[in-house]
PyMOL Python script that loads the backbone (N, CA, C, O; Angstrom):
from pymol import cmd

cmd.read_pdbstr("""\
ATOM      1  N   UNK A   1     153.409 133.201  55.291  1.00  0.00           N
ATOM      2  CA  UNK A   1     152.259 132.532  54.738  1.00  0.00           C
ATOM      3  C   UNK A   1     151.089 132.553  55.729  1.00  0.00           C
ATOM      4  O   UNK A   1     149.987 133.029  55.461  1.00  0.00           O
ATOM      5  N   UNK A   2     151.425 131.997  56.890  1.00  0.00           N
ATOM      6  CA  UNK A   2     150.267 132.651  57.592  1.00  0.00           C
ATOM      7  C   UNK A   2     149.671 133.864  58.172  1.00  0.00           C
ATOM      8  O   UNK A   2     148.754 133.838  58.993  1.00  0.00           O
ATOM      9  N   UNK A   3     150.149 134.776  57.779  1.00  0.00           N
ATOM     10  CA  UNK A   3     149.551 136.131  57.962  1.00  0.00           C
ATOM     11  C   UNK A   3     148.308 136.447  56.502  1.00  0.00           C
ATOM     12  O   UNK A   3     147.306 137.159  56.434  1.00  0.00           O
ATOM     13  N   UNK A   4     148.919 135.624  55.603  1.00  0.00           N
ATOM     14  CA  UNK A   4     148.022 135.480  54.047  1.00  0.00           C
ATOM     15  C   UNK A   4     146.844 134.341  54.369  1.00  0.00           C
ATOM     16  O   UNK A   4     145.818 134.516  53.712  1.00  0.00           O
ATOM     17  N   UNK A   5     146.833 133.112  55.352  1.00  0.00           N
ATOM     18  CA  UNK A   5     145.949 132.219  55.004  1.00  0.00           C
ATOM     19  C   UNK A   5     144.897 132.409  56.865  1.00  0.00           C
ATOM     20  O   UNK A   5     143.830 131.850  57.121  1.00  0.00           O
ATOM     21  N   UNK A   6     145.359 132.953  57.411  1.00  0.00           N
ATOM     22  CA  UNK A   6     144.915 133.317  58.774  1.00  0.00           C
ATOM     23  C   UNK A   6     144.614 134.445  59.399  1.00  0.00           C
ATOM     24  O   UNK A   6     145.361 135.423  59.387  1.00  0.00           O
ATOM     25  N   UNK A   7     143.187 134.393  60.161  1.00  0.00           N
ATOM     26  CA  UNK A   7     143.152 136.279  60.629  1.00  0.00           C
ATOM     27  C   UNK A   7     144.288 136.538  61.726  1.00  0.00           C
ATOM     28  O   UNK A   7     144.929 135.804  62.477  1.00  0.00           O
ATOM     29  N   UNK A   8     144.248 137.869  61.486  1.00  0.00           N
ATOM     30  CA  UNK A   8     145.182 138.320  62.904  1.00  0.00           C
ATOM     31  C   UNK A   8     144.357 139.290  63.450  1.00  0.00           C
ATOM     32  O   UNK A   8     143.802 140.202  62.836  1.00  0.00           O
ATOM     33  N   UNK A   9     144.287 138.953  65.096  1.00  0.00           N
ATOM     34  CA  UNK A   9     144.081 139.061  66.059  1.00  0.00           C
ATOM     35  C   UNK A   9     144.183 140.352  66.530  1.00  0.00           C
ATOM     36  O   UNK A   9     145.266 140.765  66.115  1.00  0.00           O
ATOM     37  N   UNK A  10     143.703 141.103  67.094  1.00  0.00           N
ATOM     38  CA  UNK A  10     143.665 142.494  68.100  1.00  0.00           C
ATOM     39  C   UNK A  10     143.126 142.118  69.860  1.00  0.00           C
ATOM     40  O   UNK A  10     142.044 142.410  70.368  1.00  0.00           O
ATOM     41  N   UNK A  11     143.805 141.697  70.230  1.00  0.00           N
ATOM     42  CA  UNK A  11     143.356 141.542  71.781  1.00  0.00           C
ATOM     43  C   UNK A  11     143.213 142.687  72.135  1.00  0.00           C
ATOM     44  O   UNK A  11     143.983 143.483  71.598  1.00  0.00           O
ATOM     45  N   UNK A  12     142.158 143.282  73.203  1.00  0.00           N
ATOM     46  CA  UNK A  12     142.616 144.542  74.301  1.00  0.00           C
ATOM     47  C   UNK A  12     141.731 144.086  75.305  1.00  0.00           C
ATOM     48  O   UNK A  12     140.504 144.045  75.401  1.00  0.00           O
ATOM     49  N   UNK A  13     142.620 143.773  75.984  1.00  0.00           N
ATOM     50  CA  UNK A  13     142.153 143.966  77.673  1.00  0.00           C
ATOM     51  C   UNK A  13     142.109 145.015  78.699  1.00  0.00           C
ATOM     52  O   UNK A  13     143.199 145.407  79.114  1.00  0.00           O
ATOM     53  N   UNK A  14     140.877 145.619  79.254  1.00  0.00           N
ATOM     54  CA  UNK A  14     140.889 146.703  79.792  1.00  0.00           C
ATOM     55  C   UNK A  14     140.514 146.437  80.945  1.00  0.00           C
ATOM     56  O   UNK A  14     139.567 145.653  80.881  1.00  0.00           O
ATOM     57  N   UNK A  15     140.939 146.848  82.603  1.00  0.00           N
ATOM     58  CA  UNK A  15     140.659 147.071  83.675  1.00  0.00           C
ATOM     59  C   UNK A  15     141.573 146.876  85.047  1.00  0.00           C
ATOM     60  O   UNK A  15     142.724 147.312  85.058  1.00  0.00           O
ATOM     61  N   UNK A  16     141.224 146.458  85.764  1.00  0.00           N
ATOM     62  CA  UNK A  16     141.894 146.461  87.042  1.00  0.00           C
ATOM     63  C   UNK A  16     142.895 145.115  86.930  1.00  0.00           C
ATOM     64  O   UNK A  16     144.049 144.954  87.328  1.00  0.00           O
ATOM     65  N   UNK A  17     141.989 144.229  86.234  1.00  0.00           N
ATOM     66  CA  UNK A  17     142.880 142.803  86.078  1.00  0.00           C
ATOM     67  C   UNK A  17     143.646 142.460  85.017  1.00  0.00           C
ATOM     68  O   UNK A  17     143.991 141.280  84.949  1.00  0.00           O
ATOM     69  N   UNK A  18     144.040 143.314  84.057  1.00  0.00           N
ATOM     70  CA  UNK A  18     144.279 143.387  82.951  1.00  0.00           C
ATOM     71  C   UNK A  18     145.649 143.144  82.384  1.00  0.00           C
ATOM     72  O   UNK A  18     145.876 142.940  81.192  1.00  0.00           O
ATOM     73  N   UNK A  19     146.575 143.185  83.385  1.00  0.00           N
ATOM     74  CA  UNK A  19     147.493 142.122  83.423  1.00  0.00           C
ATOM     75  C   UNK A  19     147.871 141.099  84.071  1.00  0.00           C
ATOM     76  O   UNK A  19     148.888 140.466  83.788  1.00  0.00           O
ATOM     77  N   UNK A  20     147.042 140.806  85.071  1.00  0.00           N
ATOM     78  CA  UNK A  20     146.749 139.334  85.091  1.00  0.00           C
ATOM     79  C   UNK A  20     145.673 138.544  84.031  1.00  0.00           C
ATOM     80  O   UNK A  20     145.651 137.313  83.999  1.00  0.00           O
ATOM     81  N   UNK A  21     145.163 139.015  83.537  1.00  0.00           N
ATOM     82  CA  UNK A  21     144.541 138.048  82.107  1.00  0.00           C
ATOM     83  C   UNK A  21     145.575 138.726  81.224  1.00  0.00           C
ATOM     84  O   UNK A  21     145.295 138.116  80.192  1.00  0.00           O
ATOM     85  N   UNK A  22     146.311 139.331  80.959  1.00  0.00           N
ATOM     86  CA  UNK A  22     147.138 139.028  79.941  1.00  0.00           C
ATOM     87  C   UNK A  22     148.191 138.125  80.296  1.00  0.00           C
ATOM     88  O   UNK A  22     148.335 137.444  79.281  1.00  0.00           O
ATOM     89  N   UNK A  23     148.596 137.930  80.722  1.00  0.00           N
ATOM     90  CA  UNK A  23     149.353 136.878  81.678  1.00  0.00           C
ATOM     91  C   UNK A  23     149.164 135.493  81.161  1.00  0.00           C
ATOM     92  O   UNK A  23     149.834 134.797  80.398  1.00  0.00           O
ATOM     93  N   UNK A  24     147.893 135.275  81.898  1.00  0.00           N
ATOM     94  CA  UNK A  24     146.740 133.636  81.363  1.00  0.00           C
ATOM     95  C   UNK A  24     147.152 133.665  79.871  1.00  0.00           C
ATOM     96  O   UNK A  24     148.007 132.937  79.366  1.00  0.00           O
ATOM     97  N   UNK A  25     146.486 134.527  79.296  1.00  0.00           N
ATOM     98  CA  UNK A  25     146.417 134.728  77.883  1.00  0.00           C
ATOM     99  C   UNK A  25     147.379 134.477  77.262  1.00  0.00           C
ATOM    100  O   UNK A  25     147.236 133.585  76.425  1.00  0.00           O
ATOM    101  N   UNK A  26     148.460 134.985  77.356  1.00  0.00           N
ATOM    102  CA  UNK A  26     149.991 134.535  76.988  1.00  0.00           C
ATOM    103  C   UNK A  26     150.384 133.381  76.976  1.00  0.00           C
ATOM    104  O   UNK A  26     151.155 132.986  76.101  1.00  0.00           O
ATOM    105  N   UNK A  27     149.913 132.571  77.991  1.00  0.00           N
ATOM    106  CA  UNK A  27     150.014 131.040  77.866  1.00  0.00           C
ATOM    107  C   UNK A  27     149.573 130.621  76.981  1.00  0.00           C
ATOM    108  O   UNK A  27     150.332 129.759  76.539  1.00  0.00           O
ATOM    109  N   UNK A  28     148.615 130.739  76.336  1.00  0.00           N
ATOM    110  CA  UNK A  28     148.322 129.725  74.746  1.00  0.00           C
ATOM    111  C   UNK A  28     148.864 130.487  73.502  1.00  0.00           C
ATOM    112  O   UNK A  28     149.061 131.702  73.534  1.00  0.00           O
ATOM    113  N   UNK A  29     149.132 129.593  72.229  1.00  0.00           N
ATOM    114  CA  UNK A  29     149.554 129.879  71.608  1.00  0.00           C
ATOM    115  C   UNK A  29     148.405 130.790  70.561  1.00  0.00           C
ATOM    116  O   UNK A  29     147.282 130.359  70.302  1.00  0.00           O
ATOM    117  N   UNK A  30     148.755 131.636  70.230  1.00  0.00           N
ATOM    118  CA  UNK A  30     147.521 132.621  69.341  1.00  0.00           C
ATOM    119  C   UNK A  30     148.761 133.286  68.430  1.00  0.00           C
ATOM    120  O   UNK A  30     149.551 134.084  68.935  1.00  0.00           O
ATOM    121  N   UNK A  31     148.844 132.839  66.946  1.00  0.00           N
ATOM    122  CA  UNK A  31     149.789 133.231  66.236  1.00  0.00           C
ATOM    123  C   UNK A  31     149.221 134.334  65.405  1.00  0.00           C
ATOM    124  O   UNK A  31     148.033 134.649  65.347  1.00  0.00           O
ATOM    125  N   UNK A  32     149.973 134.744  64.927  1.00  0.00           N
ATOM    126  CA  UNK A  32     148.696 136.689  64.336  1.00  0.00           C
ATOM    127  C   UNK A  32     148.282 137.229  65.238  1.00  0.00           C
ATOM    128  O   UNK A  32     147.143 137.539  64.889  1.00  0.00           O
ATOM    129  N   UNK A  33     148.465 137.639  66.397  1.00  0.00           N
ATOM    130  CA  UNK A  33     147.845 138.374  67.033  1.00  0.00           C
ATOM    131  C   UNK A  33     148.665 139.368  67.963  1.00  0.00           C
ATOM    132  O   UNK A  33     149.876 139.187  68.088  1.00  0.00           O
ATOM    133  N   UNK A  34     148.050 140.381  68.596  1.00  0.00           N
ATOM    134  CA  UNK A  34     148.646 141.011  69.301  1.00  0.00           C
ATOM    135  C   UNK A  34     147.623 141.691  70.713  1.00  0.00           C
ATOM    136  O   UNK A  34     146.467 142.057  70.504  1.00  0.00           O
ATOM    137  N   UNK A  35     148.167 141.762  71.895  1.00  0.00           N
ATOM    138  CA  UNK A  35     147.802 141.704  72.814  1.00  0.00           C
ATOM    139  C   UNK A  35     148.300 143.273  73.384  1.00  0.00           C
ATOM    140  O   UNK A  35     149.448 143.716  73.373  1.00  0.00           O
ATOM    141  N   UNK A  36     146.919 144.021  73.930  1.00  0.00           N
ATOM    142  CA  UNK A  36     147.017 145.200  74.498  1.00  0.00           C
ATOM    143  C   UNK A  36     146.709 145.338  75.469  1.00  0.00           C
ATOM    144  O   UNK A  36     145.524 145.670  75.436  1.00  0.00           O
ATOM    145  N   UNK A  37     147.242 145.263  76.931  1.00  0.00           N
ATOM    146  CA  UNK A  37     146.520 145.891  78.379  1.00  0.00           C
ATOM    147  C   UNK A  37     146.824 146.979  78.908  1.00  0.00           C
ATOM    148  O   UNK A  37     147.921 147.508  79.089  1.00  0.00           O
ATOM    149  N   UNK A  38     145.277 147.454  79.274  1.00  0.00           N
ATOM    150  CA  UNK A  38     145.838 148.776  80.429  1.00  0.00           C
ATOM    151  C   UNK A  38     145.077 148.372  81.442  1.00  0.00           C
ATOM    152  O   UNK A  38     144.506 147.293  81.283  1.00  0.00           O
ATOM    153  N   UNK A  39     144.814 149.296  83.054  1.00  0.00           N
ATOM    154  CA  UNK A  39     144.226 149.415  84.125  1.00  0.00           C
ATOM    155  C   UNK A  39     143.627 150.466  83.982  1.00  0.00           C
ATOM    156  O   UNK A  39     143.275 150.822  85.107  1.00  0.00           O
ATOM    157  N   UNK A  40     143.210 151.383  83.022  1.00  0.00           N
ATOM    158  CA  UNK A  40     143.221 152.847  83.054  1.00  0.00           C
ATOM    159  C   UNK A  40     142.848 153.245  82.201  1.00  0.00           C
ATOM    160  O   UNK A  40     143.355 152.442  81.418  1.00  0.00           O
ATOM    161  N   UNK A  41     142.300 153.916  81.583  1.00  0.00           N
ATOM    162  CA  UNK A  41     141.266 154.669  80.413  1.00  0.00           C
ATOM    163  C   UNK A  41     142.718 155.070  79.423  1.00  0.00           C
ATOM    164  O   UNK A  41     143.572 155.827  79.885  1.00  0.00           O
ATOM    165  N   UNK A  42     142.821 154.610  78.372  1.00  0.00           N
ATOM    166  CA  UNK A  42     144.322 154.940  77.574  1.00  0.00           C
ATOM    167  C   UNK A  42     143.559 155.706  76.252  1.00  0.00           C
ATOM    168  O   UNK A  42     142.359 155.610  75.994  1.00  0.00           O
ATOM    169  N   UNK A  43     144.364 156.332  75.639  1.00  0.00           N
ATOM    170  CA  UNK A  43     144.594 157.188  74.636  1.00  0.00           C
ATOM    171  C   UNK A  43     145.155 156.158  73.597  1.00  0.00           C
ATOM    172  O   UNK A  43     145.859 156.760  72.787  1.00  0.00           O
ATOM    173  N   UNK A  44     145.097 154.995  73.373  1.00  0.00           N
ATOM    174  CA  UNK A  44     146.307 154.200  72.481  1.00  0.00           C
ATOM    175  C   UNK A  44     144.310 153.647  71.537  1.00  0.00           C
ATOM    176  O   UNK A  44     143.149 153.560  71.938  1.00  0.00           O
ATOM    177  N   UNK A  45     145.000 153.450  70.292  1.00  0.00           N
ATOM    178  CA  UNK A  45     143.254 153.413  69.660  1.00  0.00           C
ATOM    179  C   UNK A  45     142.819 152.193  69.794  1.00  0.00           C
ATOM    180  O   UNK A  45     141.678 151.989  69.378  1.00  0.00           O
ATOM    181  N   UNK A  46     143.469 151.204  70.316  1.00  0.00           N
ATOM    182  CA  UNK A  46     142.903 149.983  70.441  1.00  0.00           C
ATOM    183  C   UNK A  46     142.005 149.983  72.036  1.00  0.00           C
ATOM    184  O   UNK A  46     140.986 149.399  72.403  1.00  0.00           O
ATOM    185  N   UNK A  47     142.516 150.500  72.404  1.00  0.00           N
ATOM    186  CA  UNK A  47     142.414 150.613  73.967  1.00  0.00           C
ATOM    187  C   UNK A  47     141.513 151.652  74.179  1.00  0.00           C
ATOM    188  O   UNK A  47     140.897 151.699  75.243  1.00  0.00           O
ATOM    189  N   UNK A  48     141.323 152.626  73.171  1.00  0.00           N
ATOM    190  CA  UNK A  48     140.411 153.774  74.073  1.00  0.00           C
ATOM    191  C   UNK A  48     139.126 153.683  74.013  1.00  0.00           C
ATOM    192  O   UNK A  48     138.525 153.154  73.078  1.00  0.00           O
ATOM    193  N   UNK A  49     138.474 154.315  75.250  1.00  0.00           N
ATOM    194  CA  UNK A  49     136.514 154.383  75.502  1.00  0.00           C
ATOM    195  C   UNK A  49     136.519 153.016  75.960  1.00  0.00           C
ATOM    196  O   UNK A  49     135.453 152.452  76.209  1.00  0.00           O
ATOM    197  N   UNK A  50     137.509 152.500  76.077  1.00  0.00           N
ATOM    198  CA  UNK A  50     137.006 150.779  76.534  1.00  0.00           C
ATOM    199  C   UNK A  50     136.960 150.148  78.178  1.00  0.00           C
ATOM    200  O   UNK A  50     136.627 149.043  78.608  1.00  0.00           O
ATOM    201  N   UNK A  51     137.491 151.484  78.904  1.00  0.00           N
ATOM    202  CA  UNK A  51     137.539 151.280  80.047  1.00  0.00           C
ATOM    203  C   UNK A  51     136.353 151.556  80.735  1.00  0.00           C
ATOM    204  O   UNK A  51     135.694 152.565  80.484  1.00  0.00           O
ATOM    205  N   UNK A  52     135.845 150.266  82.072  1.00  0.00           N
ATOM    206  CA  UNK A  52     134.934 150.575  82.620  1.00  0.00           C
ATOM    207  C   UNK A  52     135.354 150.431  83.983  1.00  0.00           C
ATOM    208  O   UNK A  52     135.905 149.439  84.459  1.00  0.00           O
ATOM    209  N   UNK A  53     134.944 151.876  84.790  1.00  0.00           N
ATOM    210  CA  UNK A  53     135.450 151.538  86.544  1.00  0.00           C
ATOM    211  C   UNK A  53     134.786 150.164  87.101  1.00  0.00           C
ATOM    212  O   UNK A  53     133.606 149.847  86.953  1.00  0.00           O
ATOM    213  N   UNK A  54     135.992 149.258  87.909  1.00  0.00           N
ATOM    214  CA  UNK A  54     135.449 148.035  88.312  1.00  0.00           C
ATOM    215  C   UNK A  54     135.100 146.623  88.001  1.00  0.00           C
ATOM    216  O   UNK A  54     134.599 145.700  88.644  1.00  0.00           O
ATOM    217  N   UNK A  55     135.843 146.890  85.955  1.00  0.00           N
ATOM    218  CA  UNK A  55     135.606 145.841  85.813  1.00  0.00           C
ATOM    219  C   UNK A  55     136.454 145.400  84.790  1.00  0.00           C
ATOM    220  O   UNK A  55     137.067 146.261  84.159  1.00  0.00           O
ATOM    221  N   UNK A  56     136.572 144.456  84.566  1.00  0.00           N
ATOM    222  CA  UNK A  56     137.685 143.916  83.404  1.00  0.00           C
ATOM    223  C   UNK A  56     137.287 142.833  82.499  1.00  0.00           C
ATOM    224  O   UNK A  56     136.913 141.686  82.743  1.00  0.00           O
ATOM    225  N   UNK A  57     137.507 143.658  81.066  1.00  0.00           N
ATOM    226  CA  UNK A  57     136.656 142.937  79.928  1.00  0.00           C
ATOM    227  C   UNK A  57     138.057 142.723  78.591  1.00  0.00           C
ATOM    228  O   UNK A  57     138.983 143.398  78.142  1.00  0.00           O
ATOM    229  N   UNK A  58     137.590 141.653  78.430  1.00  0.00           N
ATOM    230  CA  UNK A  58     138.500 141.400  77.082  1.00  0.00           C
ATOM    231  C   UNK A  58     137.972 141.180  75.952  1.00  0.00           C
ATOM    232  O   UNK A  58     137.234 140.249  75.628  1.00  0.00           O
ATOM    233  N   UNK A  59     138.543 142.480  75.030  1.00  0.00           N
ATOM    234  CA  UNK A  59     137.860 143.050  73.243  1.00  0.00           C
ATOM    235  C   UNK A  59     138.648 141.594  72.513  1.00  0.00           C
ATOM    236  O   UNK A  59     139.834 141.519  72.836  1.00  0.00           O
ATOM    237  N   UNK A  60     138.216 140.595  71.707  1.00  0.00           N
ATOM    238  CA  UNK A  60     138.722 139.721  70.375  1.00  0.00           C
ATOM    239  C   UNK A  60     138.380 140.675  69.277  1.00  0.00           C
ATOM    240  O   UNK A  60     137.195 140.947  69.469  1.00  0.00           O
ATOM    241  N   UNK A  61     138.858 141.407  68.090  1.00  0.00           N
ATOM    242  CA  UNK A  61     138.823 141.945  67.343  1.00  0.00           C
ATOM    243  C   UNK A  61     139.918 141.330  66.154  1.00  0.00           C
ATOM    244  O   UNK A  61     140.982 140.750  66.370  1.00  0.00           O
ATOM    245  N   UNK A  62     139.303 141.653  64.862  1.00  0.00           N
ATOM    246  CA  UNK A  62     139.979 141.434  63.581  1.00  0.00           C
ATOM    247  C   UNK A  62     139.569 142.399  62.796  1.00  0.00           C
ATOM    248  O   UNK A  62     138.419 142.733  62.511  1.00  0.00           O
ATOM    249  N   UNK A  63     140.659 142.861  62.436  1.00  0.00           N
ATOM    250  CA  UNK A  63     140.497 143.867  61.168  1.00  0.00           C
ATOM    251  C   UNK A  63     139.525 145.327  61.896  1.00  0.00           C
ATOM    252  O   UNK A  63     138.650 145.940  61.284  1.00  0.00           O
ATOM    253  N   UNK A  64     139.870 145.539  62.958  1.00  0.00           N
ATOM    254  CA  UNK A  64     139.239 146.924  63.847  1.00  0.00           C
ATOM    255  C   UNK A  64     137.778 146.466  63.961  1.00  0.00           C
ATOM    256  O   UNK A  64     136.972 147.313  64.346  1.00  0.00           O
ATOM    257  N   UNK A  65     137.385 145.375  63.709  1.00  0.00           N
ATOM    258  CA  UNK A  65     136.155 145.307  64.596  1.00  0.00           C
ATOM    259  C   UNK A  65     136.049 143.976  65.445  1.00  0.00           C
ATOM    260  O   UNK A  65     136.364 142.838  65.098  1.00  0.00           O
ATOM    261  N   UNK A  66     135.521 144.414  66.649  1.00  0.00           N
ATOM    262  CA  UNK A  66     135.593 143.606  67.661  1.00  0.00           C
ATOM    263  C   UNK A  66     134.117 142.824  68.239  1.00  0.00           C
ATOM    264  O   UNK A  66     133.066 143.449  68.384  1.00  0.00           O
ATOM    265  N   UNK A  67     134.247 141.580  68.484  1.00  0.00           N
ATOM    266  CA  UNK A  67     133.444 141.610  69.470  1.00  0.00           C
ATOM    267  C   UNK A  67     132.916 141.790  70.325  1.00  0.00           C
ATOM    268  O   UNK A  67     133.356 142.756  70.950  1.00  0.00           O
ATOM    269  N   UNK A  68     131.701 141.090  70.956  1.00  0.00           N
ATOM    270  CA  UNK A  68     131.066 141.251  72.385  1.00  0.00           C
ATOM    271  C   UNK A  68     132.099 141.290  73.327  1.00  0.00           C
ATOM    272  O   UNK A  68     132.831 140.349  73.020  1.00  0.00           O
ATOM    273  N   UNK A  69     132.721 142.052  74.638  1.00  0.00           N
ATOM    274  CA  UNK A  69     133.966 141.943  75.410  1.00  0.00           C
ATOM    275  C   UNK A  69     133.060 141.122  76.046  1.00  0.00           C
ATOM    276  O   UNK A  69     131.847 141.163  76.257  1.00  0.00           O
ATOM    277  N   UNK A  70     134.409 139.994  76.422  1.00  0.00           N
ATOM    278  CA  UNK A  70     133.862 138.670  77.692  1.00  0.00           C
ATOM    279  C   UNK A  70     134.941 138.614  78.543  1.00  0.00           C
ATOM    280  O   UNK A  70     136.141 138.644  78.268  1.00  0.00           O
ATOM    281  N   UNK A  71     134.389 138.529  79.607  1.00  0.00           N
ATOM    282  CA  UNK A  71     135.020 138.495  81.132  1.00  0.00           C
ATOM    283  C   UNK A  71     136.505 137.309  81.547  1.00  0.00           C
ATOM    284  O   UNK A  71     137.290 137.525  82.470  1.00  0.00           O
ATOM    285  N   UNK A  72     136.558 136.379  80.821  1.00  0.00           N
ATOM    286  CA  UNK A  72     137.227 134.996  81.403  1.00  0.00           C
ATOM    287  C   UNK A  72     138.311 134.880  80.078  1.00  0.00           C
ATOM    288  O   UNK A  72     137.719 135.267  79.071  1.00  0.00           O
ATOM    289  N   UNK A  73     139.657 134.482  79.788  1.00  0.00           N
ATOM    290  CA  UNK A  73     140.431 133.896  79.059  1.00  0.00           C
ATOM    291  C   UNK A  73     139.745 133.083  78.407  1.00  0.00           C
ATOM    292  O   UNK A  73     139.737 133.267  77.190  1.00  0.00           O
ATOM    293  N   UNK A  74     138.981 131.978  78.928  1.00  0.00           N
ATOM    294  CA  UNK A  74     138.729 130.851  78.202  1.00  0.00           C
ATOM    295  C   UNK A  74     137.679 131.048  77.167  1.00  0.00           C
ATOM    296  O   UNK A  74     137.745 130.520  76.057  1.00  0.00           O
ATOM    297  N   UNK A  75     136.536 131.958  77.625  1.00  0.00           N
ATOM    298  CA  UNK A  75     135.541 132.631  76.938  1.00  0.00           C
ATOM    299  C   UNK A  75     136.527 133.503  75.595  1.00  0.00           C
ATOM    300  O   UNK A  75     136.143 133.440  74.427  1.00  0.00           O
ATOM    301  N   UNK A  76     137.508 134.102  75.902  1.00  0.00           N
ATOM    302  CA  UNK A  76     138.203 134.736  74.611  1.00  0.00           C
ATOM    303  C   UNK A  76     139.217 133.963  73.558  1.00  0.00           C
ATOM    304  O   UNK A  76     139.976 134.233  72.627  1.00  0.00           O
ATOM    305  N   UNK A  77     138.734 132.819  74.314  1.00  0.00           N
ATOM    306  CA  UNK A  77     139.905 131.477  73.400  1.00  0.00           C
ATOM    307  C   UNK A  77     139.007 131.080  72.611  1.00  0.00           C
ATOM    308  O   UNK A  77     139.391 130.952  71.448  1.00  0.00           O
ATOM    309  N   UNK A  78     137.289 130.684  72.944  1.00  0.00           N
ATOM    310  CA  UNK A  78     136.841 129.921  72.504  1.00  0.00           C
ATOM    311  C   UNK A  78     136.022 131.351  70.959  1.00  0.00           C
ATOM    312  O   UNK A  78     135.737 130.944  69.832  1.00  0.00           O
ATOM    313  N   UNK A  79     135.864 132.634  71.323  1.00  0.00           N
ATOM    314  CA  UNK A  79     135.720 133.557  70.216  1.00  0.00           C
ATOM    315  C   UNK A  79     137.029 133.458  69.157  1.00  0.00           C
ATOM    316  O   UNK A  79     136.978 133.787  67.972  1.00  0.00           O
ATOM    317  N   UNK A  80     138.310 132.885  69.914  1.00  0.00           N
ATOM    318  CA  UNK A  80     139.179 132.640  68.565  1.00  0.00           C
ATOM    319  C   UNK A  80     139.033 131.609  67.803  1.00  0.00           C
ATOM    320  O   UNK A  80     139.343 131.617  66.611  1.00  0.00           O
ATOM    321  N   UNK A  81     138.577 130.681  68.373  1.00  0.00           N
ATOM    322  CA  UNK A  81     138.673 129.554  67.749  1.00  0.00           C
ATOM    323  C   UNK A  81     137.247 129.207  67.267  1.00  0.00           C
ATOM    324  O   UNK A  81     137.075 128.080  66.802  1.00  0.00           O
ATOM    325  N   UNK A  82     136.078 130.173  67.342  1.00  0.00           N
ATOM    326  CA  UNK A  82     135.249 130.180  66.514  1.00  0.00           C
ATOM    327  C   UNK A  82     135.494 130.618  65.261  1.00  0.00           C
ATOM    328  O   UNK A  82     134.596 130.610  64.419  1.00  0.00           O
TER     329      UNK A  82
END
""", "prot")
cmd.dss("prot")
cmd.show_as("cartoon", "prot")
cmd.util.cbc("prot")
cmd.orient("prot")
């Protein structure tokens, strides 16, 4: 039922820190969703063209389109819960 009354989620986190904010991230509960990190320019379609040398940004996306990438966990909690 909640996959019918709730969006689901596309996380991708791309960069050097990118599993340490997936990490953070994992700590709250975000039901529908699914969470992608690399360190590294990936070939996977959630993940690709999204890498930038030096820096680490996290995509909130629904339904293949994403938002503005923001820098901090808490900044990508508060795009969910908008």
């Amino acid at each position: 039922m909640q996959f019918f009354t709730k969006p689901f989620y596309e996380i991708a986190i791309v960069g050097s820190s990118a599993f340490e904010l997936a990490k953070q991230l994992s700590t709250y509960f975000i039901p529908n969703s699914i969470i992608a990190a690399t360190a590294k320019e990936s070939q996977i379609p959630l993940l690709k063209n999204r890498f930038v040398p030096n820096e680490t940004f996290i995509y909130v996306c629904e339904n293949q389109h994403c938002q503005l990438p923001v820098k901090t966990v808490q900044d990508a909690i508060k795009l969910i819960k908008a």
